[in-house]
PDB file of N, H, CA, C and O in Angstrom:
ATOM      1  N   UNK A   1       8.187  16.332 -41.222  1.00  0.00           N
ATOM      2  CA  UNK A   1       6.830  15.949 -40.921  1.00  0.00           C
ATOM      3  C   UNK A   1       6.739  14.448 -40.637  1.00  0.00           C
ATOM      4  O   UNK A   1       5.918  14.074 -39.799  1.00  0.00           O
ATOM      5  N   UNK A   2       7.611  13.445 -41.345  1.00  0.00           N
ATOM      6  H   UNK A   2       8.278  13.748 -42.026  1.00  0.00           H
ATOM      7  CA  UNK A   2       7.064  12.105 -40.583  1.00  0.00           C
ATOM      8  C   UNK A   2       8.016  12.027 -39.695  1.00  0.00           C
ATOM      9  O   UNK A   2       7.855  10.891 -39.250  1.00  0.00           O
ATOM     10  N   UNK A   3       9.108  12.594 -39.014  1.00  0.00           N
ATOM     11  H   UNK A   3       9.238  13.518 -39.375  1.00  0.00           H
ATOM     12  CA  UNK A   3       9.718  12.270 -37.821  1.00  0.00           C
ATOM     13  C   UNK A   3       8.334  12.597 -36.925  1.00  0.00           C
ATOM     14  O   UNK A   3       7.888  11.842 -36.061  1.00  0.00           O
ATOM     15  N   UNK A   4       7.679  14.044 -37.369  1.00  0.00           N
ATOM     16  H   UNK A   4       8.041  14.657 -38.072  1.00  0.00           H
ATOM     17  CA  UNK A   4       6.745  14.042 -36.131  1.00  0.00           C
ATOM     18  C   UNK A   4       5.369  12.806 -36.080  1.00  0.00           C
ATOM     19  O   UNK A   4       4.717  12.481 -35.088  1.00  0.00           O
ATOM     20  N   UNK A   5       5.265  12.421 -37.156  1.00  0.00           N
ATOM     21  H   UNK A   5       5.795  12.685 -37.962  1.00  0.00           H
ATOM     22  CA  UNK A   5       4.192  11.214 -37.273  1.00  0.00           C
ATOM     23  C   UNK A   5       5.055   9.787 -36.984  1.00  0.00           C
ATOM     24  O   UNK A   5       4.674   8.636 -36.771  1.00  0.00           O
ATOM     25  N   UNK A   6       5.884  10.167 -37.040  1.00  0.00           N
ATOM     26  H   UNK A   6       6.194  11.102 -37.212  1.00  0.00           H
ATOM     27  CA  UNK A   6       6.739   8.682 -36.042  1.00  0.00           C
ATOM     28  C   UNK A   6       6.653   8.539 -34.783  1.00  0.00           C
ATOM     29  O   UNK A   6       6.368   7.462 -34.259  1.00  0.00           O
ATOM     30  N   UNK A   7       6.974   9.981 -33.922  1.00  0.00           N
ATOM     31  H   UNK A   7       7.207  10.856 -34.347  1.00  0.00           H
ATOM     32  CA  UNK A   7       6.942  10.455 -33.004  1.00  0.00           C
ATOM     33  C   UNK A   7       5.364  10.018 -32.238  1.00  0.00           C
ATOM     34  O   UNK A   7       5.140   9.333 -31.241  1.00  0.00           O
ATOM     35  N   UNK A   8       4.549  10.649 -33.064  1.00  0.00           N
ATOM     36  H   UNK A   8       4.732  11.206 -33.874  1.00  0.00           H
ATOM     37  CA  UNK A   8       3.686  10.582 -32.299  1.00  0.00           C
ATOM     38  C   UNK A   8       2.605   9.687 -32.498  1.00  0.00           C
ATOM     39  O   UNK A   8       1.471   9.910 -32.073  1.00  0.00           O
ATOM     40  N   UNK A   9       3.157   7.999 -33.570  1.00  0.00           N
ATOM     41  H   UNK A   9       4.078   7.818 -33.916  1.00  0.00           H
ATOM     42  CA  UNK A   9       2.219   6.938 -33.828  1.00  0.00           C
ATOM     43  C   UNK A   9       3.261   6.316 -32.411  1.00  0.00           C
ATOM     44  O   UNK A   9       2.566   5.872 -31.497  1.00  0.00           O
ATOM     45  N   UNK A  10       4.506   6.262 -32.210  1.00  0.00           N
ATOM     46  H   UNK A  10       5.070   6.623 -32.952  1.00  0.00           H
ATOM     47  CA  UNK A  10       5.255   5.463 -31.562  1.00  0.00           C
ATOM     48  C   UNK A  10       4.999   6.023 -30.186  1.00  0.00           C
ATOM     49  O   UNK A  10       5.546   5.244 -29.406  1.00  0.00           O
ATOM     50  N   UNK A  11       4.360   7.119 -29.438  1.00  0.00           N
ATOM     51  H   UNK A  11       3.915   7.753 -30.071  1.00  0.00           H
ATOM     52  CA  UNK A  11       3.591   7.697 -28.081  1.00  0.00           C
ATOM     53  C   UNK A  11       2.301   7.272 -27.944  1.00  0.00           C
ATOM     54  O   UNK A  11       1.836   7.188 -26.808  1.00  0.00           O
ATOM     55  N   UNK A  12       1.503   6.931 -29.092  1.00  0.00           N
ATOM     56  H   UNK A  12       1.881   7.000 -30.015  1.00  0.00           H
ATOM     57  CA  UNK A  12       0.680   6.656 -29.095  1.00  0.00           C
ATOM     58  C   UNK A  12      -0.009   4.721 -29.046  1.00  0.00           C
ATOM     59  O   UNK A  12      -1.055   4.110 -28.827  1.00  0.00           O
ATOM     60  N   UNK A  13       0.928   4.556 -29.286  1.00  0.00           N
ATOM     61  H   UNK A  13       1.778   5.053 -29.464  1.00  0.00           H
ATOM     62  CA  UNK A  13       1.021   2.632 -29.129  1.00  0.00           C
ATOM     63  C   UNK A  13       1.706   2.444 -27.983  1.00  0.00           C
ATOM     64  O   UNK A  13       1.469   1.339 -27.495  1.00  0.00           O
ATOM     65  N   UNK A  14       2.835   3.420 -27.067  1.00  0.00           N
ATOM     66  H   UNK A  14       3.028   4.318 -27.463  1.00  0.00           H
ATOM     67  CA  UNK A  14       3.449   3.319 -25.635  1.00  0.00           C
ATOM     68  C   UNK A  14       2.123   3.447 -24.953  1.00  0.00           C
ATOM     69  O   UNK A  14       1.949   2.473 -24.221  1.00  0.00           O
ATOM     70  N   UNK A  15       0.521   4.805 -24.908  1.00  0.00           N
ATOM     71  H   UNK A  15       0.663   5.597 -25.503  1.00  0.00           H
ATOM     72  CA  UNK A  15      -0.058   5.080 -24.606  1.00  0.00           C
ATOM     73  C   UNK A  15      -0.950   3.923 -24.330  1.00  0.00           C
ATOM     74  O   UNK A  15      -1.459   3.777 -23.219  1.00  0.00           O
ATOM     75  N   UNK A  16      -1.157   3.082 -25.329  1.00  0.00           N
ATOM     76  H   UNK A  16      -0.743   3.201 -26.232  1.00  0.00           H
ATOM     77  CA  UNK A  16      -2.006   2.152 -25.258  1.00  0.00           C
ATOM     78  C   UNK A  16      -1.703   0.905 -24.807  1.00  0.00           C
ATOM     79  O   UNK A  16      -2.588   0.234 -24.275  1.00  0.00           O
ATOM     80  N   UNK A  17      -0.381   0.402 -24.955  1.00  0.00           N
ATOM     81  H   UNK A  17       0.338   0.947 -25.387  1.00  0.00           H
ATOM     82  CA  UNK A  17       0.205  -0.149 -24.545  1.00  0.00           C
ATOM     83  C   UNK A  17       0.209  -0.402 -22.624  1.00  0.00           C
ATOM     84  O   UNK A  17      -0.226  -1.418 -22.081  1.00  0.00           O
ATOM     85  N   UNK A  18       0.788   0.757 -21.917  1.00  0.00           N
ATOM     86  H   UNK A  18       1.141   1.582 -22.357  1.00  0.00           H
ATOM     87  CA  UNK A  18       0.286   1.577 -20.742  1.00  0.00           C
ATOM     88  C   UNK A  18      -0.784   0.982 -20.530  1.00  0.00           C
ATOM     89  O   UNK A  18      -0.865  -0.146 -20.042  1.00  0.00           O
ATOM     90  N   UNK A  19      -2.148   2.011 -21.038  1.00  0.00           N
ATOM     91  H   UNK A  19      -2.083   2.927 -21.434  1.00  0.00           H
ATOM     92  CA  UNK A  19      -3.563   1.654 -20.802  1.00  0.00           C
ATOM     93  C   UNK A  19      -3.991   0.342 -20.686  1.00  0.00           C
ATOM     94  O   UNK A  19      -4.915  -0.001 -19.949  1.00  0.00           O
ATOM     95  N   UNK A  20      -3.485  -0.243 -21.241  1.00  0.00           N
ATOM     96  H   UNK A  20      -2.734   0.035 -21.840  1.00  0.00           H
ATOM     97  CA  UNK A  20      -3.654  -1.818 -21.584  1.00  0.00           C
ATOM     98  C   UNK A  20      -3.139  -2.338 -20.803  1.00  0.00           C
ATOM     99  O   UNK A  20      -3.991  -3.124 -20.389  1.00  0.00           O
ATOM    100  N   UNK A  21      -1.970  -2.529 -20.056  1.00  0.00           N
ATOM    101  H   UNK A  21      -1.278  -1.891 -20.392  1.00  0.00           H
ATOM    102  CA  UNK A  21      -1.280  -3.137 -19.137  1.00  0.00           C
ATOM    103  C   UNK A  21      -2.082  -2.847 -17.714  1.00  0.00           C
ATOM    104  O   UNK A  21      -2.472  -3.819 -17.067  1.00  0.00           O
ATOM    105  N   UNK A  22      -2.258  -1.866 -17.362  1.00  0.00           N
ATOM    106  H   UNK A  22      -1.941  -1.076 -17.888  1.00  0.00           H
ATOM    107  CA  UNK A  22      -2.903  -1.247 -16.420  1.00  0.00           C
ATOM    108  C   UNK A  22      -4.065  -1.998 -16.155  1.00  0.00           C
ATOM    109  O   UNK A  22      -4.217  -2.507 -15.044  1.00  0.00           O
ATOM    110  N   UNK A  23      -5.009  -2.141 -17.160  1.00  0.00           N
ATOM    111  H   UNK A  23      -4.886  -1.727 -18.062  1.00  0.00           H
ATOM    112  CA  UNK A  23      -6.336  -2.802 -16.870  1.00  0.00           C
ATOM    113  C   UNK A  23      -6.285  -4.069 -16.655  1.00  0.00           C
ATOM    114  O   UNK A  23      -7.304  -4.610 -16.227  1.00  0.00           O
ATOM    115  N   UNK A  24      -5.217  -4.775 -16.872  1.00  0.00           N
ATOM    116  H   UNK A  24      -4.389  -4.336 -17.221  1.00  0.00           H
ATOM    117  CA  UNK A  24      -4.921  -6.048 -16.546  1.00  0.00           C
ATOM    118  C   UNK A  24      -4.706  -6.377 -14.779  1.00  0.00           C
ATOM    119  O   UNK A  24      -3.681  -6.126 -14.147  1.00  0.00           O
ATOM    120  N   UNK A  25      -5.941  -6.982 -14.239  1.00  0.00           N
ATOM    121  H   UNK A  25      -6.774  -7.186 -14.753  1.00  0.00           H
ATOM    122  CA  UNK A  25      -5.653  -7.003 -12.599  1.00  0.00           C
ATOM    123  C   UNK A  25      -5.158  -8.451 -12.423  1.00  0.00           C
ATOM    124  O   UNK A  25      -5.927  -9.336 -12.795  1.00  0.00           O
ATOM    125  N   UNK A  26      -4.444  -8.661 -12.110  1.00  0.00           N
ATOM    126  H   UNK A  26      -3.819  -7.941 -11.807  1.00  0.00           H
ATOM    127  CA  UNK A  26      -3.745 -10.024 -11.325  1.00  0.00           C
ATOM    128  C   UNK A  26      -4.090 -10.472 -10.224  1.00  0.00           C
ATOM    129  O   UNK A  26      -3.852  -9.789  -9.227  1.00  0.00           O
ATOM    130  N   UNK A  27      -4.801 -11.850 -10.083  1.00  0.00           N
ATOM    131  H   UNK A  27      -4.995 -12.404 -10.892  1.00  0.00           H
ATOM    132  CA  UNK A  27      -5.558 -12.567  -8.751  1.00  0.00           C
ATOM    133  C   UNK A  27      -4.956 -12.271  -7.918  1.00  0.00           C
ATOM    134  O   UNK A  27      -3.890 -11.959  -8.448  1.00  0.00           O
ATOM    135  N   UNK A  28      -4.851 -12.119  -6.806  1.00  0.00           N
ATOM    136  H   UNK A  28      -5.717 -12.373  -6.374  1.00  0.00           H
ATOM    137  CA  UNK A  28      -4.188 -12.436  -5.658  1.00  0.00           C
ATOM    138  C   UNK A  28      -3.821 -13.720  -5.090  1.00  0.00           C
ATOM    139  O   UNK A  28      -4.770 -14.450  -4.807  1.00  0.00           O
ATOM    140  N   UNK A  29      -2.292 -14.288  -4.791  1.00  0.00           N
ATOM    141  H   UNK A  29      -1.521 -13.695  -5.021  1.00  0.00           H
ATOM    142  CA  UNK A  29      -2.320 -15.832  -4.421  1.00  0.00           C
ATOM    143  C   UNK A  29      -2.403 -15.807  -2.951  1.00  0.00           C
ATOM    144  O   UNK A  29      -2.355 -14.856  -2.172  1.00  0.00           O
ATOM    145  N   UNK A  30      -2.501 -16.730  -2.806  1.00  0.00           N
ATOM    146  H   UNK A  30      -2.540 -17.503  -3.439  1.00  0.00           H
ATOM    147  CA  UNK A  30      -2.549 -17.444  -0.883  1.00  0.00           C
ATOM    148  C   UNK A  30      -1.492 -16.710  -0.382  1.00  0.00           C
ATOM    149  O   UNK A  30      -1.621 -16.109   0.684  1.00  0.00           O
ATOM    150  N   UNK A  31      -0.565 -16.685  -0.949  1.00  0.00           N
ATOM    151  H   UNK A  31      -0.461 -17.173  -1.816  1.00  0.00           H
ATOM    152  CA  UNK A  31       0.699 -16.299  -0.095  1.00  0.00           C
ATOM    153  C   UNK A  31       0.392 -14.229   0.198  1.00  0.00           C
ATOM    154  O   UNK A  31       0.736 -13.544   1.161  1.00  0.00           O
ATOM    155  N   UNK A  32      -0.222 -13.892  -0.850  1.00  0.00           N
ATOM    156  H   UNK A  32      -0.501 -14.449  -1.632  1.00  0.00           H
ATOM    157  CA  UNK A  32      -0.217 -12.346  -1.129  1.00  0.00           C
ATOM    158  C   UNK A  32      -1.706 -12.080   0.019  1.00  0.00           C
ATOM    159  O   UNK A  32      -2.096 -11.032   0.534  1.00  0.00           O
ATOM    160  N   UNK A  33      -2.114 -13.106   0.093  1.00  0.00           N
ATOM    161  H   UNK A  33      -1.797 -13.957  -0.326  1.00  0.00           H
ATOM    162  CA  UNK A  33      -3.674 -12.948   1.094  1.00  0.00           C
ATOM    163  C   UNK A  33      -3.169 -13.235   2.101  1.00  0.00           C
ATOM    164  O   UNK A  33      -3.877 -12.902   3.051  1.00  0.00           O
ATOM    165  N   UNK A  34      -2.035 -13.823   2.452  1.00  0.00           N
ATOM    166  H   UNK A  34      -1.459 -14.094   1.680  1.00  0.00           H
ATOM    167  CA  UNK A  34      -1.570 -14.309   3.770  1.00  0.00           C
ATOM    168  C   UNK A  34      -0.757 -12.862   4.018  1.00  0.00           C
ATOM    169  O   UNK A  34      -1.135 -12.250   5.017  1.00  0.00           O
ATOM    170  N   UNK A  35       0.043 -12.397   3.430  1.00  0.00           N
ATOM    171  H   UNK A  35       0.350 -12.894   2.619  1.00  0.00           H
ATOM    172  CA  UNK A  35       0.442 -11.264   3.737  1.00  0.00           C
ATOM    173  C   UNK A  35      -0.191 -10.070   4.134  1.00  0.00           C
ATOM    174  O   UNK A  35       0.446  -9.407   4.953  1.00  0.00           O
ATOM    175  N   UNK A  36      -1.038  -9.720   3.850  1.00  0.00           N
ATOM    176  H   UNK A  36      -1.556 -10.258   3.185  1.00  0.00           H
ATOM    177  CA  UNK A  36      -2.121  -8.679   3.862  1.00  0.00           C
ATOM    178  C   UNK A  36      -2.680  -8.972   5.302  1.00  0.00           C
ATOM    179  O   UNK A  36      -2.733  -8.105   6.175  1.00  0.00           O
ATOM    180  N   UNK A  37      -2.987  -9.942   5.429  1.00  0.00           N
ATOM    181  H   UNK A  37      -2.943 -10.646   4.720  1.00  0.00           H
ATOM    182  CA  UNK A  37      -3.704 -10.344   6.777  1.00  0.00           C
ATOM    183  C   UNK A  37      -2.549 -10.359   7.967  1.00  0.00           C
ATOM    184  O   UNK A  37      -2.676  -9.988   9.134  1.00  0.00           O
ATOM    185  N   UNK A  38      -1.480 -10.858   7.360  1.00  0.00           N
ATOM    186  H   UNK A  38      -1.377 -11.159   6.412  1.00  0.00           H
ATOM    187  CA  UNK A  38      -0.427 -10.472   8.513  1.00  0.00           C
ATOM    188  C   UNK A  38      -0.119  -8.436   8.978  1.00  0.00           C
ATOM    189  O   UNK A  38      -0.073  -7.783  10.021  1.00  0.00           O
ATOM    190  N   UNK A  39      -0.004  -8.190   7.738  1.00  0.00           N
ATOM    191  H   UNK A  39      -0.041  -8.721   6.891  1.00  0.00           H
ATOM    192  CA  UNK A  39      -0.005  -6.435   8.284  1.00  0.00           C
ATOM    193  C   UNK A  39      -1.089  -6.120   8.658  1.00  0.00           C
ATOM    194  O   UNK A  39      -0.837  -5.115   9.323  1.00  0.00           O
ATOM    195  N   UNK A  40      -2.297  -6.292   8.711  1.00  0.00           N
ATOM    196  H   UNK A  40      -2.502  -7.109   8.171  1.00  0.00           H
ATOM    197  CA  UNK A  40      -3.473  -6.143   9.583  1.00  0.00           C
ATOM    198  C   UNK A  40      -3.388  -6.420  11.292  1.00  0.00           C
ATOM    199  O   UNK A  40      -3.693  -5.698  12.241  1.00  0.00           O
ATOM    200  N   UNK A  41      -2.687  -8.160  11.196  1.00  0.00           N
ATOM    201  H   UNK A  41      -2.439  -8.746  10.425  1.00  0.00           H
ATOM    202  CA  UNK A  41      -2.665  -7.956  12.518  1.00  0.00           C
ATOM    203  C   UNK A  41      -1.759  -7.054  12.978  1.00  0.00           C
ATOM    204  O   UNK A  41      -1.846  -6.461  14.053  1.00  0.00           O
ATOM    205  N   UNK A  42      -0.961  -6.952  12.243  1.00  0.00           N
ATOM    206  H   UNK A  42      -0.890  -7.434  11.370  1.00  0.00           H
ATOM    207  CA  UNK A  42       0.714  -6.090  13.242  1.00  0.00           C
ATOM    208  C   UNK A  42       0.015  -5.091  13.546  1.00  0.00           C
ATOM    209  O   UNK A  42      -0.022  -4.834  14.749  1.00  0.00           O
ATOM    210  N   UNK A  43      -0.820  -4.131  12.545  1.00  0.00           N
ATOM    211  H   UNK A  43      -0.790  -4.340  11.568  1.00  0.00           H
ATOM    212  CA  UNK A  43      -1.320  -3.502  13.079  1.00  0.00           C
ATOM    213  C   UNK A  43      -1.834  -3.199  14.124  1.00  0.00           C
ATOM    214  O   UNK A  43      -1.367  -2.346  14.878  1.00  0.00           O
ATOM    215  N   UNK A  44      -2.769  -3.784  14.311  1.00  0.00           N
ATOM    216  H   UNK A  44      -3.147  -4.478  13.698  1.00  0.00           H
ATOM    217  CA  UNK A  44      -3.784  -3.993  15.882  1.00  0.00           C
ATOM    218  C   UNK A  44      -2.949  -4.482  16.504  1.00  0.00           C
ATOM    219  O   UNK A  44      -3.112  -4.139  17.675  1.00  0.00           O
ATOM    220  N   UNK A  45      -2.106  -5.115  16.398  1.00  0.00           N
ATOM    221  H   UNK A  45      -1.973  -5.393  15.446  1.00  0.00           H
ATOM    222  CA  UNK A  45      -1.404  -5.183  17.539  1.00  0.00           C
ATOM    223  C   UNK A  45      -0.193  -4.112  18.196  1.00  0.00           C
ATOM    224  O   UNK A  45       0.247  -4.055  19.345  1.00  0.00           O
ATOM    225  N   UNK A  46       0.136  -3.322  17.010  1.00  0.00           N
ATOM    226  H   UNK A  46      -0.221  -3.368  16.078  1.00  0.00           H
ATOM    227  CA  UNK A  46       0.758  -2.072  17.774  1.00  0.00           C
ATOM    228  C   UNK A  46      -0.132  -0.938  17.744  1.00  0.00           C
ATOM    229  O   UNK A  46       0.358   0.186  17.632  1.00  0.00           O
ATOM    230  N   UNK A  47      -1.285  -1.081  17.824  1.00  0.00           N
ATOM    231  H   UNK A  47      -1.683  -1.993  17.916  1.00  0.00           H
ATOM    232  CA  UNK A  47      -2.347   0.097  18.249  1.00  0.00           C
ATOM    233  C   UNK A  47      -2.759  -0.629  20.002  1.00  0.00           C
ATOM    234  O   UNK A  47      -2.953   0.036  21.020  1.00  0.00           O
ATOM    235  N   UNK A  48      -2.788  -1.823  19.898  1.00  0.00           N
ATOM    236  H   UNK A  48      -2.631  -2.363  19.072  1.00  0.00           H
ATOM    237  CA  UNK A  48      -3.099  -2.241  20.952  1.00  0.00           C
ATOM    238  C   UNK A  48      -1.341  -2.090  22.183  1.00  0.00           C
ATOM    239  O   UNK A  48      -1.287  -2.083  23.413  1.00  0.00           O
ATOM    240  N   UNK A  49      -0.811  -2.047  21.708  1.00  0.00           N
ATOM    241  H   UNK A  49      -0.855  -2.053  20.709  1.00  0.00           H
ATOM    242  CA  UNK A  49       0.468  -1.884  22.344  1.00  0.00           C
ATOM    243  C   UNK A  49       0.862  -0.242  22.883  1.00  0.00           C
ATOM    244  O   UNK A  49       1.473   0.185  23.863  1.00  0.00           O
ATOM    245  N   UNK A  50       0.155   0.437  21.668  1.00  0.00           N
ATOM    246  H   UNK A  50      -0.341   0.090  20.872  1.00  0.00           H
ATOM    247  CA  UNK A  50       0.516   1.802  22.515  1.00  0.00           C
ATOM    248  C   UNK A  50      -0.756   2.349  22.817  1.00  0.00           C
ATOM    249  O   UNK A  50      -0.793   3.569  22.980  1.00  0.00           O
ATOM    250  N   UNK A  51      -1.702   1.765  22.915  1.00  0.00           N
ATOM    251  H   UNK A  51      -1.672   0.775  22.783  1.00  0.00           H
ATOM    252  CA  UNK A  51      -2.650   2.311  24.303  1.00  0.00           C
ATOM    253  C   UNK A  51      -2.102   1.657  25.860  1.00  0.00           C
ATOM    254  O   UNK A  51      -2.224   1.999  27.037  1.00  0.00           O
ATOM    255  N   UNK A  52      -1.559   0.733  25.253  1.00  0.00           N
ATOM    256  H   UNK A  52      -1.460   0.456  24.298  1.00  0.00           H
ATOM    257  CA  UNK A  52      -0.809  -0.087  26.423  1.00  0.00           C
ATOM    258  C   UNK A  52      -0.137   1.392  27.030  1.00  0.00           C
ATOM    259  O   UNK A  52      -0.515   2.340  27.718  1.00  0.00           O
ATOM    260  N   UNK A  53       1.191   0.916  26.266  1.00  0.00           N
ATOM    261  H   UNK A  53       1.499   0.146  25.707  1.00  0.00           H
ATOM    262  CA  UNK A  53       2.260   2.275  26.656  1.00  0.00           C
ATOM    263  C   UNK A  53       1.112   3.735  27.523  1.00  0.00           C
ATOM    264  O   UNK A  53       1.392   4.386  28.529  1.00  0.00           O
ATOM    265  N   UNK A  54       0.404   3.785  27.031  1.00  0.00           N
ATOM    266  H   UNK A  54       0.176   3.256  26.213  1.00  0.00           H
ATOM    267  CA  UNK A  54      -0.762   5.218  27.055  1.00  0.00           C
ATOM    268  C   UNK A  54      -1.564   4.911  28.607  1.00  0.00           C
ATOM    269  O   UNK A  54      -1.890   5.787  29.408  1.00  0.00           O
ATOM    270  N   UNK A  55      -1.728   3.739  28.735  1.00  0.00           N
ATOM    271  H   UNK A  55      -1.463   3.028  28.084  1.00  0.00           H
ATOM    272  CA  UNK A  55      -2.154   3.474  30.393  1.00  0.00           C
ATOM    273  C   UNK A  55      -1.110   3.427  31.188  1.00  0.00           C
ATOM    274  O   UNK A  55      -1.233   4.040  32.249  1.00  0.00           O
ATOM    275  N   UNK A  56       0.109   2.757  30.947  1.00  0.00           N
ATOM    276  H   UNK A  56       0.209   2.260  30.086  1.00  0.00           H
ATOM    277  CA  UNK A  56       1.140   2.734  31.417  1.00  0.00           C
ATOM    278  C   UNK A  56       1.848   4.251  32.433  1.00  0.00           C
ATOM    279  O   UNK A  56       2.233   4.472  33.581  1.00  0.00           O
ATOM    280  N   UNK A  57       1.721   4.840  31.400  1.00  0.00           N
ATOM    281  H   UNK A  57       1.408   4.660  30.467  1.00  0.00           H
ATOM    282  CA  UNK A  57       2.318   6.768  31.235  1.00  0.00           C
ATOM    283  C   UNK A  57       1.190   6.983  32.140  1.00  0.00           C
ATOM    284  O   UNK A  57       1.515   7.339  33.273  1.00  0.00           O
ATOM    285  N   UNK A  58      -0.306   6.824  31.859  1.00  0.00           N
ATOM    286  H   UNK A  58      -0.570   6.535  30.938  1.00  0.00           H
ATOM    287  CA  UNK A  58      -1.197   7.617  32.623  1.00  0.00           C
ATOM    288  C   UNK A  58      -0.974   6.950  34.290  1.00  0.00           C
ATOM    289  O   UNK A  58      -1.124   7.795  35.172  1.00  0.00           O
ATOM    290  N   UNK A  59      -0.686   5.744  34.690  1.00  0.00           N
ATOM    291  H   UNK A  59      -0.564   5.057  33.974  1.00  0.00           H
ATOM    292  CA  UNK A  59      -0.810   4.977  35.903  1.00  0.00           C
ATOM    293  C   UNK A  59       0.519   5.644  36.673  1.00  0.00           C
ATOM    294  O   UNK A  59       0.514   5.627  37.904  1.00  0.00           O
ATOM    295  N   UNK A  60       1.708   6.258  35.935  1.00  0.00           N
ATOM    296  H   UNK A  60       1.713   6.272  34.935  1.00  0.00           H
ATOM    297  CA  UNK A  60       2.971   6.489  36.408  1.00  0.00           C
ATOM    298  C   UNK A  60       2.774   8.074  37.022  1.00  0.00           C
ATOM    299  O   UNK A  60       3.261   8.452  38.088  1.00  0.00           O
ATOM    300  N   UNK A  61       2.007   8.850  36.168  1.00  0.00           N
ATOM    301  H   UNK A  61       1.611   8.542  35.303  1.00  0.00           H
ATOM    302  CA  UNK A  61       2.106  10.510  36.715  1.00  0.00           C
ATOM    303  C   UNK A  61       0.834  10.209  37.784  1.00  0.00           C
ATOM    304  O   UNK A  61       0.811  11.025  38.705  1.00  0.00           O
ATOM    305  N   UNK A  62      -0.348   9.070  37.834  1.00  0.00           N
ATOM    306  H   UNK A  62      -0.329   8.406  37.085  1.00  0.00           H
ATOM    307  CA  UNK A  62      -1.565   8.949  39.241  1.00  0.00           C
ATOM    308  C   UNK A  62      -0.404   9.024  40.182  1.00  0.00           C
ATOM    309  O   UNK A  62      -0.300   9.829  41.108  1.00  0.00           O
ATOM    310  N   UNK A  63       0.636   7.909  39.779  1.00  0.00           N
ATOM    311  H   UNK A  63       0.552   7.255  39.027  1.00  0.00           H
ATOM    312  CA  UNK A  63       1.163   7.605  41.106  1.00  0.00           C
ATOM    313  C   UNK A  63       2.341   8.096  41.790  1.00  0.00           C
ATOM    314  O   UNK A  63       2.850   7.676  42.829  1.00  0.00           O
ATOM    315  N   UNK A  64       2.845   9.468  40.713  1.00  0.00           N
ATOM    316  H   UNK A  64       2.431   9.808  39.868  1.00  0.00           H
ATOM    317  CA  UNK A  64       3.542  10.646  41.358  1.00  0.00           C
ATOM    318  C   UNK A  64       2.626  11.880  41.892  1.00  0.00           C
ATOM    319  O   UNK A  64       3.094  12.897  42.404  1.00  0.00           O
ATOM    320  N   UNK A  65       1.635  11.696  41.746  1.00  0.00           N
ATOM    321  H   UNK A  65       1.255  10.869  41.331  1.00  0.00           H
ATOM    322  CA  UNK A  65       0.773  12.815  42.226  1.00  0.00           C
ATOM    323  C   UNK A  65       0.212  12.303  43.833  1.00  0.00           C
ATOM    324  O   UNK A  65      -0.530  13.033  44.490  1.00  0.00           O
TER     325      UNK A  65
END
């Protein structure tokens, strides 16, 4: 019986422990805001790249037809 009350005071302080760590949010620095904003642009810029490609393809079969 106290292996299982060892067991389960020592799951229960990992548990909270966990919980506790978790709620802890960490600022964001310049460098982590600079990053974020860089995968934004890449983004738009390869959405803007394959509509490119997408006019490209459409201008090639106008001008086999």
């Amino acid at each position: 019986m106290t292996r299982f009350r060892n067991s389960a005071i020592a799951a229960a302080a990992i548990g909270a422990l966990i919980a506790g760590l978790s709620g802890c949010q960490r600022q964001e620095g310049p460098a982590e805001h600079a990053g974020k904003e860089i995968d934004k642009m890449i983004g738009t810029v390869g959405q803007n790249v394959e509509k490119a490609g997408e006019k490209i393809q459409d201008a090639a079969r106008g001008a086999k037809q």
